[in-house]
NUSE-935547 format. One record per residue (C-alpha): residue number from 0; y, x, z; chain; residue in three letters. Coordinates in steps of 0.001 Angstrom, whole numbers, m for minus. Layout:
% residues N
REC  vexvex       yy       xx       zz  vexke  nuse
REC     NUM        Y        X        Z      A   ALA
...
//
This chain:
% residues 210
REC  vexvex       yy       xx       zz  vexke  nuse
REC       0    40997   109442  m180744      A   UNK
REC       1    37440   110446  m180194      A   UNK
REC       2    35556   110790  m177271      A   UNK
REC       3    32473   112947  m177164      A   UNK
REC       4    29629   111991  m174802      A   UNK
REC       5    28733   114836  m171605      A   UNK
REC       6    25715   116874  m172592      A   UNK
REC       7    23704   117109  m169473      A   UNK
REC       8    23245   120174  m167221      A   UNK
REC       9    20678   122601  m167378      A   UNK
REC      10    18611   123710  m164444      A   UNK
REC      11    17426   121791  m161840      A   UNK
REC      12    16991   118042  m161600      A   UNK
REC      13    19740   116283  m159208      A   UNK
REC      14    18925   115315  m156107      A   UNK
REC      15    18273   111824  m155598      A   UNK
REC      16    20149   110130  m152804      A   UNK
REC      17    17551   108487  m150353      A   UNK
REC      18    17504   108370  m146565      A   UNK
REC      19    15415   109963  m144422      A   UNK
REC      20    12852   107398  m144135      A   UNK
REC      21    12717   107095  m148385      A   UNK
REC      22    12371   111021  m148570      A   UNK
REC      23     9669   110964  m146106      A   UNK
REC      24     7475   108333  m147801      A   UNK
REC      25     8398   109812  m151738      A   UNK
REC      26     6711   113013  m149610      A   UNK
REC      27     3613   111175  m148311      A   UNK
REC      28     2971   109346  m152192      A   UNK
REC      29     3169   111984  m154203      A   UNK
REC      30     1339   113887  m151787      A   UNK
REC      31    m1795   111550  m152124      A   UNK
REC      32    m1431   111572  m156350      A   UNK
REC      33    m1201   115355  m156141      A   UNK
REC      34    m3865   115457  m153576      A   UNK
REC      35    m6475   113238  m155180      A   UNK
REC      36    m6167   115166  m158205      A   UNK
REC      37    m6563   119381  m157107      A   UNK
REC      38    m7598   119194  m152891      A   UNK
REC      39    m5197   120760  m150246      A   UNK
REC      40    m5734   124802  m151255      A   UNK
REC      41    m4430   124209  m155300      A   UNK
REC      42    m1242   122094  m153581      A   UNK
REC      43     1594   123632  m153534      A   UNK
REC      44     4450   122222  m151077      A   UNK
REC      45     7064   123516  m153697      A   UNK
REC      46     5331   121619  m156191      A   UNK
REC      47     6007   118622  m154101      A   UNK
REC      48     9322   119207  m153516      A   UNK
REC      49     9999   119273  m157197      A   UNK
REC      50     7827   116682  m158176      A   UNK
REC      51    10177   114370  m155670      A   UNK
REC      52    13396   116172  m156372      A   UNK
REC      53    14010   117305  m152923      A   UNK
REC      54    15839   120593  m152170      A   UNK
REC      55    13467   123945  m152044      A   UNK
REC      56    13427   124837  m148115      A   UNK
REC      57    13729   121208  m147257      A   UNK
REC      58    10128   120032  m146252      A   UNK
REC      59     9989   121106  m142604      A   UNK
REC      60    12861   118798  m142188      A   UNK
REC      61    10155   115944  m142443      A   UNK
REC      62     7062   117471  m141342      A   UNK
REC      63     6029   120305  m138910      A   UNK
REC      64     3477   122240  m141572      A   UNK
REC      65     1356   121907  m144398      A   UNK
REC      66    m1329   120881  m142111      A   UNK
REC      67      624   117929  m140753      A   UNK
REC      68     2033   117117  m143923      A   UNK
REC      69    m1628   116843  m145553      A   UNK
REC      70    m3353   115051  m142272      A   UNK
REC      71     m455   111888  m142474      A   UNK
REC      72    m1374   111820  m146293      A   UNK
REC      73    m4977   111529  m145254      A   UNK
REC      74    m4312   108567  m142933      A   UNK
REC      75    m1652   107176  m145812      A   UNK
REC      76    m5083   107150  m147780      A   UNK
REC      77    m7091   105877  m145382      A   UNK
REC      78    m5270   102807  m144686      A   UNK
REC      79    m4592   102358  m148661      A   UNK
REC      80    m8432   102432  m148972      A   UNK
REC      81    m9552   100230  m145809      A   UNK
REC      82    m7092    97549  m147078      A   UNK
REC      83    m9120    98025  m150808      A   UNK
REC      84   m12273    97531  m149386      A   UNK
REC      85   m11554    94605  m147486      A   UNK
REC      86   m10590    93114  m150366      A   UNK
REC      87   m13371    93268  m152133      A   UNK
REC      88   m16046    93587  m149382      A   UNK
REC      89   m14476    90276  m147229      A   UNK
REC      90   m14552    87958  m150170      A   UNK
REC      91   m16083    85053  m148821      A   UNK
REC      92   m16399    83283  m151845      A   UNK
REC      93   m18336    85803  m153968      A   UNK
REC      94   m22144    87130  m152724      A   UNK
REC      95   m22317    90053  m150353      A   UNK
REC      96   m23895    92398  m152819      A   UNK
REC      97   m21398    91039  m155906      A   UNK
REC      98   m19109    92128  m153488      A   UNK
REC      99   m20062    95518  m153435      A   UNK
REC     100   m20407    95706  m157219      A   UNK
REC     101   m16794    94545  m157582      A   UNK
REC     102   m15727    97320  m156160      A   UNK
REC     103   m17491   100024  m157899      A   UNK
REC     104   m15885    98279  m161016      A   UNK
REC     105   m12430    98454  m159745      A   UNK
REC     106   m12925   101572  m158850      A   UNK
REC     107   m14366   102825  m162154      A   UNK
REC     108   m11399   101118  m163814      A   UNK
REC     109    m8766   103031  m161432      A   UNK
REC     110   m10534   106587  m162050      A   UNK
REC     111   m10208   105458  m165673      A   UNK
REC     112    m6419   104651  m165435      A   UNK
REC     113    m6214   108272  m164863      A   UNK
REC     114    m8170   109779  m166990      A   UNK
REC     115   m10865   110437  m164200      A   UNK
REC     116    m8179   113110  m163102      A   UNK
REC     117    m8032   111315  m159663      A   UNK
REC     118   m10994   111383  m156915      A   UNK
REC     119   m11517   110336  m153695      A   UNK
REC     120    m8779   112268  m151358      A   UNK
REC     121   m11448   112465  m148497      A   UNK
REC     122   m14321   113864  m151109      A   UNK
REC     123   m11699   116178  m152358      A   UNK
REC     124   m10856   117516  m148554      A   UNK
REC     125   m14375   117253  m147495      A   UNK
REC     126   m15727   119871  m150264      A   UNK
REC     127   m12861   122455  m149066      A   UNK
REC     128   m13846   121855  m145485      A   UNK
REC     129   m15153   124952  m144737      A   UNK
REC     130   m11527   126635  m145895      A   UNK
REC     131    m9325   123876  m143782      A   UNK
REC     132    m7941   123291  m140413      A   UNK
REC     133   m10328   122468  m137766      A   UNK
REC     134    m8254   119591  m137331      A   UNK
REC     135    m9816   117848  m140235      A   UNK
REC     136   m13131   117431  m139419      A   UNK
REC     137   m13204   115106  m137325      A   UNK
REC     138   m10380   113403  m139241      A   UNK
REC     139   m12403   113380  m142578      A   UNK
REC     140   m15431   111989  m140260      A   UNK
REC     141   m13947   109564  m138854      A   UNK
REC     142   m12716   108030  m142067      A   UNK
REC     143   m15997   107795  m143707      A   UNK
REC     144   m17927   106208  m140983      A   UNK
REC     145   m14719   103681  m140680      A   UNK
REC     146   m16043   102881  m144475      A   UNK
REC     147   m19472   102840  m143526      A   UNK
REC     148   m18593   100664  m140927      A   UNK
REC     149   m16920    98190  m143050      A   UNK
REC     150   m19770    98524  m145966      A   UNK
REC     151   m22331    97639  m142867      A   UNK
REC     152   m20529    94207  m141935      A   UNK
REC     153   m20800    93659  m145633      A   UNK
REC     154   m24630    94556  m145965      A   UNK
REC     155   m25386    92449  m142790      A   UNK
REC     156   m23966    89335  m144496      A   UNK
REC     157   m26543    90240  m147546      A   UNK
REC     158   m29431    90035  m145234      A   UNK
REC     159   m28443    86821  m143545      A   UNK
REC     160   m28215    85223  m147088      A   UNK
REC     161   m31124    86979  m147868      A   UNK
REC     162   m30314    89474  m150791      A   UNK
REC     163   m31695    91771  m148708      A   UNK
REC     164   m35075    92340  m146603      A   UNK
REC     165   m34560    91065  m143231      A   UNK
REC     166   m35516    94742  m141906      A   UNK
REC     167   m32921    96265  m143948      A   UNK
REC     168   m30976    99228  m141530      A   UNK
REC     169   m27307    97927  m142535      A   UNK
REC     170   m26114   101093  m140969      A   UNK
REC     171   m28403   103520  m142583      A   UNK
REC     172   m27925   101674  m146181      A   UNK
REC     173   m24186   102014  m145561      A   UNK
REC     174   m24159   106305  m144603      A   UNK
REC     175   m26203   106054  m147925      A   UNK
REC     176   m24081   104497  m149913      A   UNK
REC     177   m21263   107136  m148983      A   UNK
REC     178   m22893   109946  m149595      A   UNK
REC     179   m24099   109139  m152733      A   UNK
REC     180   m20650   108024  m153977      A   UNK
REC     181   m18895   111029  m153173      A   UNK
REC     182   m21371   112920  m155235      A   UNK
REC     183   m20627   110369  m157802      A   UNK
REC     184   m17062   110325  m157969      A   UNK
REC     185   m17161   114223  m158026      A   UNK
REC     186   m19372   114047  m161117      A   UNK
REC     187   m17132   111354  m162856      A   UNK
REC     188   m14460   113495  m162784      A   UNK
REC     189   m16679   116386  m164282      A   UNK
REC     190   m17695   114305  m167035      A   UNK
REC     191   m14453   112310  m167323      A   UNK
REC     192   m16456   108708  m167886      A   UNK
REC     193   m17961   105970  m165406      A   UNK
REC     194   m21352   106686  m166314      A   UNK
REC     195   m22264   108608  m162633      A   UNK
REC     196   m20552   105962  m161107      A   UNK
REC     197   m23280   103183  m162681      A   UNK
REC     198   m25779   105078  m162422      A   UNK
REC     199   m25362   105609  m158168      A   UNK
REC     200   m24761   101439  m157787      A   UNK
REC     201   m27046   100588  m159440      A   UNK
REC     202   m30041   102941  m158317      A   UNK
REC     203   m28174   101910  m154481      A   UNK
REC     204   m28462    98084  m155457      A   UNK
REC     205   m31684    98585  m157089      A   UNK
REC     206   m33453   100182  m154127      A   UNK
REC     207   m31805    98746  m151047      A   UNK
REC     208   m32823    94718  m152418      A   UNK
REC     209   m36601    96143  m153216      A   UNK
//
C-alpha cells in the first residue's frame, strides 16, 4: 500500500494561533521593520496584516486607528533605541567620545545588515511630518531631545576627562549631533553604503574636540 503525501492549499497563508497579547506585539514588530523601511503614508495596514498572518478586517481588534497603531510603534522604537544608546553611550570602561564612535559603527553595521533598506523610524516620520497627525509632533520631538539628552550626559563626561574644551555647550553639541545624523542616515540609504555615515562622525568628532 502506498500513501501519497497532502499537497498544500492554495490561497491564503493559515492563521497562526497566538493570543491576544502575541498578535498585538507580532503587530507592533513588524510594524517598526515595515516602518523603518517606507514611513507611515507607503504603509499599508493590510500589508501588515499579511505580513503577520492575521485575518483581513482584524486590526481594529488591537488598535483604535492607523494613527494609534503607528504612535505605539514609535514609542516601541523609542524604547528599543534609548536602551541602544545606553549601551554604548554608559560604557564606563571605554572613553566618552570612543563611546560615541561605537555607536556610529554599530549602527553602520545594522543599516548594512539590511542592505541600508532600514532608517531611523523617527527620521522617516519626521520628513512626512507635514502630511501626519498633529499628534506626532510633539511625539517625534520629544524623542529626539530624549537622545540629545542622553548624548549630552555622554559629552559632559568628555569634558570632565578632558577630550573636550572645558567650554564645550554639551547641549548644543548634542542637538548637533542629531541633526546631522538624520541627514546622514537619509543619505546612507540613498547611496546604500556607510560612507555619509563616516563622513558626519567624523567631521562631528573632528570639530567638537578642536
Amino acid at each position: 500500500m502506498t500513501t501519497s503525501n497532502p499537497q498544500p492549499r492554495r490561497g491564503r497563508p493559515p492563521k497562526i494561533a497566538r493570543s491576544f497579547d502575541d498578535t498585538r506585539e507580532a503587530l507592533l514588530h513588524c510594524g517598526m521593520e515595515v516602518l523603518t523601511e517606507q514611513g507611515f503614508a507607503a504603509t499599508g495596514i493590510d500589508a501588515v496584516l499579511k505580513r503577520v498572518r492575521v485575518p483581513k478586517g482584524s486590526f481594529y481588534h488591537y488598535f483604535d486607528s492607523k494613527e494609534a497603531f503607528v504612535q505605539e510603534v514609535l514609542q516601541r522604537y523609542a524604547a528599543y533605541f534609548a536602551r541602544k544608546l545606553d549601551r554604548w553611550l554608559l560604557d564606563d570602561n571605554v572613553p566618552p567620545l570612543q563611546r560615541l564612535s561605537n555607536f556610529v559603527e554599530d549602527a553602520k553595521a545594522g543599516m548594512a545588515r539590511h542592505q541600508f533598506r532600514r532608517g531611523c523610524l523617527v527620521g522617516n516620520l519626521g520628513q512626512e511630518i507635514t502630511a501626519l497627525p498633529a499628534s506626532f509632533r510633539d511625539a517625534l520631538e520629544n524623542v529626539l531631545l530624549d537622545w540629545q539628552e542622553r548624548l549630552a550626559n555622554c559629552l559632559i563626561q568628555a569634558v570632565s576627562l578632558g577630550q573636550l574644551r572645558p567650554d564645550s555647550d554639551c547641549d548644543a553639541l548634542a542637538a548637533y549631533f542629531w541633526i546631522g545624523w538624520e541627514g546622514a542616515v537619509l543619505r546612507a540609504k540613498l547611496v546604500q553604503n556607510a560612507q555619509p555615515l563616516d563622513t558626519f562622525a567624523n567631521g562631528f568628532l573632528a570639530s567638537a574636540a578642536r
